[in-house]
The first five atom37 places (N, CA, C, CB, O) and aatype in JSON, in Angstrom:
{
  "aatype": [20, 20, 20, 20, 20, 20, 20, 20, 20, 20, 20, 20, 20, 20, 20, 20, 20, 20, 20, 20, 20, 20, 20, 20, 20, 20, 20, 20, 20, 20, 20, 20, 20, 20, 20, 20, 20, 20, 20, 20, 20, 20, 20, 20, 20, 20, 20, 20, 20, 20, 20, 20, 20, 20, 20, 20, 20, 20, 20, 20, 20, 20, 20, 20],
  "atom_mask": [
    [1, 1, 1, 1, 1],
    [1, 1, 1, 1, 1],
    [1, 1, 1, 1, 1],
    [1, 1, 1, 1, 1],
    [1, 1, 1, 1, 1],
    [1, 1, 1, 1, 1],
    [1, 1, 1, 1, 1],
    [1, 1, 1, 1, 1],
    [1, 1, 1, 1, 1],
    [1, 1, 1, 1, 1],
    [1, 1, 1, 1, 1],
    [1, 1, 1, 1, 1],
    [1, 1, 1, 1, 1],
    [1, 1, 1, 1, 1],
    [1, 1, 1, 1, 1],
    [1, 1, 1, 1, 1],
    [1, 1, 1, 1, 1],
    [1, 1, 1, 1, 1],
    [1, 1, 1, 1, 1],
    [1, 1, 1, 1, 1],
    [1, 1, 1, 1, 1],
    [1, 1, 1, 1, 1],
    [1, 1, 1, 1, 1],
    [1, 1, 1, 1, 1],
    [1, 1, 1, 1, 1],
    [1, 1, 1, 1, 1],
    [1, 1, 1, 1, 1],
    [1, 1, 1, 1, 1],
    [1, 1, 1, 1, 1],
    [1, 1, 1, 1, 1],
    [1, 1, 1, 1, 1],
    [1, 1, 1, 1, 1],
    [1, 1, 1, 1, 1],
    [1, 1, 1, 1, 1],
    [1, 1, 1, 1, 1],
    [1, 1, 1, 1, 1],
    [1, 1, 1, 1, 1],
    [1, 1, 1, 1, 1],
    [1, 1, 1, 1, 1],
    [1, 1, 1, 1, 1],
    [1, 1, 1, 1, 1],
    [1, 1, 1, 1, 1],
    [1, 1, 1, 1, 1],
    [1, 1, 1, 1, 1],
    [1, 1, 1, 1, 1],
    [1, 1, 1, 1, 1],
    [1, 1, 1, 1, 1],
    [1, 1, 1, 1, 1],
    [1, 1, 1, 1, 1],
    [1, 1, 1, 1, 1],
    [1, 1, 1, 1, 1],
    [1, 1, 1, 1, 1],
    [1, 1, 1, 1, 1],
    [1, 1, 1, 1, 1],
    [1, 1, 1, 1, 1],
    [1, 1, 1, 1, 1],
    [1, 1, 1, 1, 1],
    [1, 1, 1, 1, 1],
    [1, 1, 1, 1, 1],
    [1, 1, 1, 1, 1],
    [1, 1, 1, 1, 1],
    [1, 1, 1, 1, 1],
    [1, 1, 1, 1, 1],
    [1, 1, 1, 1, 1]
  ],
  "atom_positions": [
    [[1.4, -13.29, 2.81], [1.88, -14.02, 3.96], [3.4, -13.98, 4.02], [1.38, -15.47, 3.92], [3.97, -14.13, 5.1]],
    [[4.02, -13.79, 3.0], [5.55, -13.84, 2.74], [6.4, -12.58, 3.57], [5.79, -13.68, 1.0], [7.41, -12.53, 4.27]],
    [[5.29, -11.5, 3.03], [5.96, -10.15, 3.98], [5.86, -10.36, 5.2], [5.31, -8.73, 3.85], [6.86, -10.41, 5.92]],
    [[4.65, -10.53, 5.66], [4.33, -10.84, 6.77], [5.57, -11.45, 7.42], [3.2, -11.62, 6.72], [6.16, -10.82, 8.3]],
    [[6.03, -12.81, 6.95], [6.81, -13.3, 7.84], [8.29, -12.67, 7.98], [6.81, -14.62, 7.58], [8.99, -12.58, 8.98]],
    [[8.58, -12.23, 6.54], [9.73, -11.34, 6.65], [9.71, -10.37, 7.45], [10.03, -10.82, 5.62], [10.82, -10.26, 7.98]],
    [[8.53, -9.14, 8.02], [8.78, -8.26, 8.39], [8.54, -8.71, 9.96], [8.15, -7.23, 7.69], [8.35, -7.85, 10.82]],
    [[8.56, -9.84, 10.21], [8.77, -10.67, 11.62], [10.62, -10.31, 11.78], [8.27, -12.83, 11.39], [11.04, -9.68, 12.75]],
    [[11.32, -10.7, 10.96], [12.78, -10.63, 11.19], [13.87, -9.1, 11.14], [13.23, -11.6, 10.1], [14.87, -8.72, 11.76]],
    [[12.98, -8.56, 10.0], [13.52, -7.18, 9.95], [12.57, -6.15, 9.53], [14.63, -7.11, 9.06], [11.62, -6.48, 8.83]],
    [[12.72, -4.97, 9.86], [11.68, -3.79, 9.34], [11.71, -3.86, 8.23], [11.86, -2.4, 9.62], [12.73, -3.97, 7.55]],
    [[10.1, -3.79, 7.69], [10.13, -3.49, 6.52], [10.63, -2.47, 5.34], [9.39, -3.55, 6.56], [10.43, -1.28, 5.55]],
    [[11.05, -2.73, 4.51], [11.42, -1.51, 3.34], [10.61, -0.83, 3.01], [11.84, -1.81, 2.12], [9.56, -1.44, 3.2]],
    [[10.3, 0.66, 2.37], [9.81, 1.41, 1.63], [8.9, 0.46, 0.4], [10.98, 2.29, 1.2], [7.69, 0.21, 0.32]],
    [[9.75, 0.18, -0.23], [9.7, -0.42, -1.57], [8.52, -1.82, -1.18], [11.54, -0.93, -2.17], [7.4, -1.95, -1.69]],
    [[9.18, -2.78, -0.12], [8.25, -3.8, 0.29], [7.18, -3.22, 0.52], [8.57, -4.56, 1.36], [6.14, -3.8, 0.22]],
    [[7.14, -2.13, 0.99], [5.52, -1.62, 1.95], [4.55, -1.37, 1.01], [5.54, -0.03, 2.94], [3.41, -1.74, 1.27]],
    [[4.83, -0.72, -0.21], [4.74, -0.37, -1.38], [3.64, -1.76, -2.17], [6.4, -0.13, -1.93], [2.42, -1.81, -2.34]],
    [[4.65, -2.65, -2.46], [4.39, -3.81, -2.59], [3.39, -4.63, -1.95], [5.29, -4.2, -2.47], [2.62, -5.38, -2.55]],
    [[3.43, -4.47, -0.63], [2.13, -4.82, 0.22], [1.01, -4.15, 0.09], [2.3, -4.73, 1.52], [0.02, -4.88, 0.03]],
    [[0.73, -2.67, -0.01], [-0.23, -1.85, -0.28], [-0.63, -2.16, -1.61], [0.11, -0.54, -0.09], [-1.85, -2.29, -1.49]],
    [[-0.36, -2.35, -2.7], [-0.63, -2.67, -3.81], [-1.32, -4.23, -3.81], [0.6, -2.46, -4.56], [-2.23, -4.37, -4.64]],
    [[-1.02, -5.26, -3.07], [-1.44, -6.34, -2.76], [-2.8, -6.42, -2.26], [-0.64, -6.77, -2.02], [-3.63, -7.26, -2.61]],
    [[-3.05, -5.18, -1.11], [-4.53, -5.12, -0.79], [-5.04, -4.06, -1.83], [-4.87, -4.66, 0.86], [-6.19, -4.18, -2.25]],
    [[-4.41, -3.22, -2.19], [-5.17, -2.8, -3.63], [-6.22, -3.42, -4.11], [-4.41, -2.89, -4.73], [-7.38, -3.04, -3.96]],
    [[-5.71, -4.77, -4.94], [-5.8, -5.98, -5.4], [-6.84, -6.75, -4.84], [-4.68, -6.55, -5.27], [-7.68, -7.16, -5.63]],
    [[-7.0, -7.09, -3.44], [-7.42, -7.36, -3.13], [-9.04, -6.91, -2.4], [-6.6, -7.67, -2.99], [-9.8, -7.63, -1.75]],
    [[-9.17, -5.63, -2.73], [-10.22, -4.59, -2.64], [-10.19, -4.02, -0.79], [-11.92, -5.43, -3.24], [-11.09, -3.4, -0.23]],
    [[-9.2, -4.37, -0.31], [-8.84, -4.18, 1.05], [-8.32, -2.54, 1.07], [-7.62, -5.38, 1.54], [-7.19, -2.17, 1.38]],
    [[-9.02, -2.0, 0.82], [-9.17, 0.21, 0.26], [-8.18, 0.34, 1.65], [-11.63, 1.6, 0.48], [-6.96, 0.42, 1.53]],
    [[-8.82, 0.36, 2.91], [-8.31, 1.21, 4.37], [-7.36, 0.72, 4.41], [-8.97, 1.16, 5.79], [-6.46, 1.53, 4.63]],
    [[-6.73, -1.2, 4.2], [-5.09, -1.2, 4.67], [-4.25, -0.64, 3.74], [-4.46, -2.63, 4.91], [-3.26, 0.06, 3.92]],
    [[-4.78, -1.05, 2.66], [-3.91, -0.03, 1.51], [-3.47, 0.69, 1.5], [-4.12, 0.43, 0.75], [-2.25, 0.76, 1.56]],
    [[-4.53, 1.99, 1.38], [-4.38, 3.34, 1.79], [-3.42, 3.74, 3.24], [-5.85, 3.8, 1.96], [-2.58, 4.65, 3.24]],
    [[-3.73, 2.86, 4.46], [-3.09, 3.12, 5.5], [-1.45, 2.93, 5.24], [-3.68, 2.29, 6.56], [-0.56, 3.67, 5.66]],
    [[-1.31, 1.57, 4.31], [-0.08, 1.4, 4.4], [0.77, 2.42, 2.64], [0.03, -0.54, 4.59], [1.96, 2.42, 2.33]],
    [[-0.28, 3.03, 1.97], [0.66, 3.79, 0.93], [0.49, 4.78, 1.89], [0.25, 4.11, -0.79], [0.88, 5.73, 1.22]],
    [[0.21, 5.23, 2.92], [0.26, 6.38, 3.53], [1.35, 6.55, 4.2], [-0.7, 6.57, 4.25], [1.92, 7.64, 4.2]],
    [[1.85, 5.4, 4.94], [3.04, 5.23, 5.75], [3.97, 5.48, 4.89], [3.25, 3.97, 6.41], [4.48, 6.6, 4.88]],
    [[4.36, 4.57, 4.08], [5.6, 4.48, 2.97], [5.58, 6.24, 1.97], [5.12, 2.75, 1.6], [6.63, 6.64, 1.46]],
    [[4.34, 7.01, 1.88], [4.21, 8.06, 1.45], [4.87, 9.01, 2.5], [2.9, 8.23, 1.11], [5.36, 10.05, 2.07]],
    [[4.92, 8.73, 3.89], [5.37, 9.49, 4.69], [7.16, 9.6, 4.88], [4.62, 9.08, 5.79], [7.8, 10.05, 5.83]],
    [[7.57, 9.06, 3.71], [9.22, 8.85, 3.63], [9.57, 9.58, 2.34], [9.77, 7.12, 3.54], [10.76, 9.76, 2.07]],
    [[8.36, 10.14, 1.28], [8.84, 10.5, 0.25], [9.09, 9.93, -0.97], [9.59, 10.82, 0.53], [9.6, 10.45, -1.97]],
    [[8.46, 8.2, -0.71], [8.31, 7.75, -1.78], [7.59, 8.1, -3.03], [8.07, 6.95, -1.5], [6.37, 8.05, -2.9]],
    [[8.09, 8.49, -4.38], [6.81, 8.59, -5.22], [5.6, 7.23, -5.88], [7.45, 9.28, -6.43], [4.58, 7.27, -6.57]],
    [[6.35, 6.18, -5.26], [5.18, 5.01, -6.0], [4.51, 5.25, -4.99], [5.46, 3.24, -6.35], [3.35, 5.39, -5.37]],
    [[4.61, 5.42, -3.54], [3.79, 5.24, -2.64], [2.74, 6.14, -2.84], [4.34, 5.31, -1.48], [1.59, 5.71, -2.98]],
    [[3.07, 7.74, -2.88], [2.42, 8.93, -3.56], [1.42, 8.69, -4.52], [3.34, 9.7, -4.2], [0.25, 9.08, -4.47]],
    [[2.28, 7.63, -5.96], [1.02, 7.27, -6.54], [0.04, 6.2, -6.13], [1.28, 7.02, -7.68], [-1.03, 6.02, -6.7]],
    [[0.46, 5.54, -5.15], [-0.48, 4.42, -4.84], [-1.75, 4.97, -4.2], [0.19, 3.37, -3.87], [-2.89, 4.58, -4.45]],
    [[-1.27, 6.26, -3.06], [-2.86, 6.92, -2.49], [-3.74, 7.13, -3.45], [-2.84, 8.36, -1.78], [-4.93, 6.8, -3.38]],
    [[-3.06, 7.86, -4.64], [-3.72, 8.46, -5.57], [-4.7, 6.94, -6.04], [-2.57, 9.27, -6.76], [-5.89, 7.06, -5.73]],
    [[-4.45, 6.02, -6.52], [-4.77, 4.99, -6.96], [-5.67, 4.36, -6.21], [-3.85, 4.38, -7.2], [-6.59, 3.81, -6.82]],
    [[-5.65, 4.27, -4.79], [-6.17, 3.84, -3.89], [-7.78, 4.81, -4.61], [-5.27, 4.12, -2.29], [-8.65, 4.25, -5.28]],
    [[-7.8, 5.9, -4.33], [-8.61, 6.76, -4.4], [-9.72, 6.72, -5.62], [-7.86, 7.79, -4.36], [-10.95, 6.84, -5.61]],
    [[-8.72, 6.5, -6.72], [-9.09, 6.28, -8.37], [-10.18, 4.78, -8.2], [-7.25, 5.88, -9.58], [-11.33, 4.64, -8.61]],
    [[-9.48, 4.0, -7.58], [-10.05, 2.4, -7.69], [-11.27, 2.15, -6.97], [-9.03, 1.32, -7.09], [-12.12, 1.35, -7.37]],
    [[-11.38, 3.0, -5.64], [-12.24, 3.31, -4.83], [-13.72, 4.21, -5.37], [-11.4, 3.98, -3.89], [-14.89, 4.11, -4.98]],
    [[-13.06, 5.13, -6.46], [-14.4, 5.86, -6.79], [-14.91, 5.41, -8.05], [-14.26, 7.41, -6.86], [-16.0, 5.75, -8.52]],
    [[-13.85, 4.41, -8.73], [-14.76, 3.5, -9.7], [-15.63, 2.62, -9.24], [-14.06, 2.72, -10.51], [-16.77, 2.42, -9.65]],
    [[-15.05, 2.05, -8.32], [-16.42, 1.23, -7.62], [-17.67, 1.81, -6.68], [-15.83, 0.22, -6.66], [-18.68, 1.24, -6.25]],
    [[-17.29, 2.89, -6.56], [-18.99, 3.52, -6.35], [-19.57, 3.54, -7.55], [-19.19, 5.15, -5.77], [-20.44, 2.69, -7.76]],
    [[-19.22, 4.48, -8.61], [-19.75, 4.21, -9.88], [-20.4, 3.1, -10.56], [-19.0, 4.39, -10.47], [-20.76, 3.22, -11.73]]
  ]
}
């Protein structure tokens, strides 16, 4: 809820977005995740880079 309201006042950062995607990680929320390490991946971030990857990893343990 915190980003949320921050990114009411200014665009979000790389790094924040990062941070948010990892949050629905967490929260088993796979598509915003992924949508949002995808965005922040689209700047060249490497955490973001690893977060798809992760997204992916976390996703096919739980089919398993």
């Amino acid at each position: 809820m915190a980003l949320d309201e921050r990114s009411r006042i200014a665009p979000e950062r790389t790094g924040l977005m990062v941070l948010r995607a990892y949050a629905y990680l967490k929260l088993r929320r796979f598509g915003h995740a992924e949508q949002v390490f995808r965005a922040a991946a689209g700047t060249g971030n490497r955490n973001a880079l690893k977060g798809v990857n992760d997204v992916k990893v976390t996703r096919d343990a739980k089919i398993q």
